[in-house]
C-alpha positions in Angstrom: 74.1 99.4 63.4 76.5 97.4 65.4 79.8 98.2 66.1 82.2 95.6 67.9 84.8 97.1 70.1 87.7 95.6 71.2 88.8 98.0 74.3 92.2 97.0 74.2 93.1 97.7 71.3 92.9 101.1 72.7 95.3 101.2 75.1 98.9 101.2 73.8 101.1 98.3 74.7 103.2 100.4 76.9 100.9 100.7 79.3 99.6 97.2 79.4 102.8 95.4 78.8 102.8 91.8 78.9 99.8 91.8 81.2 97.6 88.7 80.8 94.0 89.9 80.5 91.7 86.2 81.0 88.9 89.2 80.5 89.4 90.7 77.6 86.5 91.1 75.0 84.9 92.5 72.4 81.5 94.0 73.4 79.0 94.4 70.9 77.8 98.2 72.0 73.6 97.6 71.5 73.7 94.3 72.6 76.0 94.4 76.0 74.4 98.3 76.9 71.9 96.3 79.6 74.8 93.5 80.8 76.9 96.7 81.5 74.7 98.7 83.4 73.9 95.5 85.4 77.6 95.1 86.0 78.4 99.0 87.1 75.1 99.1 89.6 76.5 95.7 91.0 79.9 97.4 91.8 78.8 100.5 93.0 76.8 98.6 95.6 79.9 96.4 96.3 81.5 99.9 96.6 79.2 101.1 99.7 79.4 97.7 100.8 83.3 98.3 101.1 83.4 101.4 102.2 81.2 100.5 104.9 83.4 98.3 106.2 86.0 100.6 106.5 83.6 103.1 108.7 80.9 101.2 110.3 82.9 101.3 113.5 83.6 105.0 113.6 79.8 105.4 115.7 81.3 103.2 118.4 84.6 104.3 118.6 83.6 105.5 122.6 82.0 103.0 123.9 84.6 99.5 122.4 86.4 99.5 125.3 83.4 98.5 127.7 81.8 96.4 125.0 85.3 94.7 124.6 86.8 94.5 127.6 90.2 96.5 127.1 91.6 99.5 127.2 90.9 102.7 124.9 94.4 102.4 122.9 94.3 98.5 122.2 90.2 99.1 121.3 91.8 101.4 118.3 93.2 98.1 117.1 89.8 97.3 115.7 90.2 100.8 113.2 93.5 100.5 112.7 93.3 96.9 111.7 91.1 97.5 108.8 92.8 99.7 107.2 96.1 98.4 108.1 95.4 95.0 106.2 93.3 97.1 103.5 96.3 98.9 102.2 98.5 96.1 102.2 95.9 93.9 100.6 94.5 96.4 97.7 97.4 96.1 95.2 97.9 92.7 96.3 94.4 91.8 95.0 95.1 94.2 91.7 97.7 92.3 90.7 96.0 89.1 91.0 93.2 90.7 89.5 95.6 91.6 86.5 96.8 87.8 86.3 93.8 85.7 87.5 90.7 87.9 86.5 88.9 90.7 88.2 85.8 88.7 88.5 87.5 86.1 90.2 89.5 88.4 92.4 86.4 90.4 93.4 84.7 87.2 94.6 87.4 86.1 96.3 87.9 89.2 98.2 84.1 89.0 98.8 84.8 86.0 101.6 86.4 87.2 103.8 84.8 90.3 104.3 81.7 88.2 104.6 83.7 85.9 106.8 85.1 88.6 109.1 82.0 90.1 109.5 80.1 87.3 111.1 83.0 87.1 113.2 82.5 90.7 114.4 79.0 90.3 114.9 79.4 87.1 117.1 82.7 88.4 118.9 82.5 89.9 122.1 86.5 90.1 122.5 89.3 92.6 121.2 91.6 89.6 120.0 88.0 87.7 117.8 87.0 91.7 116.9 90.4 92.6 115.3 90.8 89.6 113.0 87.2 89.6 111.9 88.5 93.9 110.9 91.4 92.3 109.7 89.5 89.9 107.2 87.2 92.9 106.6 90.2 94.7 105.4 91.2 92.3 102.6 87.4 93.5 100.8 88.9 96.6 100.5 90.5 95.7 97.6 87.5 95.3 96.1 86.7 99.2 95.2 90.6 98.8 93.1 89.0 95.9 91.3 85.9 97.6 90.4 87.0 100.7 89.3 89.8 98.4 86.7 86.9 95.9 86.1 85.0 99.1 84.2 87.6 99.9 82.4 87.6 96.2 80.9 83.9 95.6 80.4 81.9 99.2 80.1 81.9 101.2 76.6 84.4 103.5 76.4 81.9 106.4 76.2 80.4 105.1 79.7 83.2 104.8 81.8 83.5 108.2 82.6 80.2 108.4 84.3 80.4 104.5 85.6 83.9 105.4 87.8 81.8 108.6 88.7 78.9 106.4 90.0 81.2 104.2 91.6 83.5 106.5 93.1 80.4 108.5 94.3 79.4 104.8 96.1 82.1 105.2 98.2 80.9 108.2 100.1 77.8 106.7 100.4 78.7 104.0 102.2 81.0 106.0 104.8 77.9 107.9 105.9 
């Protein structure tokens, strides 16, 4: 038997307001089961990729000051940058993902991160190394996306074990 579910009738108005949602739809729950499992794995590996960003530095910590060039305190620039620009950029990207799509919003915040981290890999200066962290730090908003994007797209009776898969993501990415 097929049962169509629209998941926002669920929540009441007040907590959605006049939110525009371009992703709202009805999932038919035999039908969509695969296309949601296929969309939960793909965010809980764009989780670890996330939280990998934020951490794949930490190992080097000691030694960016001789591979950069600079001093220990301006070498914590290229921490502090990623999470600087991470927590100014994560409800940024939530409310444009509110507005403009999730999707959208987690592709978008996809490029740079790509972006910034070929320009880590090919820096070999603090001033390249902190604005490829500091385009790293705008993916962070991707782990705020995910986590909203299951609550649009997964059965109601999954998402408690999707957020858990993707929330356990993010400690495997930071090691």
């Amino acid at each position: 038997m097929h049962h169509a579910i629209d998941l926002y009738d669920a929540i009441p108005s007040r907590f959605c307001g006049s939110i525009p949602n371009p992703e709202r739809k009805t999932l038919t729950t035999s039908r969509h089961a695969a296309s949601g499992n296929a969309v939960v794995f793909t965010l809980a590996f764009a989780g670890i990729l996330a939280s990998m960003m934020q951490s794949i530095m930490t190992p080097l910590i000691s030694q960016l000051p001789v591979i950069l060039h600079t001093s220990a305190s301006n070498a914590a620039w290229v921490m502090t940058a990623t999470l600087l620009v991470g927590a100014a950029c994560t409800p940024i990207a939530g409310r444009l993902g509110d507005m403009f799509g999730k999707r959208r919003m987690i592709l978008i915040c996809t490029l740079p991160l790509i972006v910034g981290s070929i320009l880590c890999a090919l820096s070999s200066s603090l001033l390249v190394m902190v604005a490829g962290r500091c385009l790293q730090g705008v993916g962070i908003g991707i782990v705020a996306l995910a986590v909203s994007l299951i609550r649009d797209v997964v059965a109601p009776e999954k998402v408690s074990g999707s957020l858990a898969l993707v929330s356990a993501s993010l400690g495997i990415g930071s090691g």
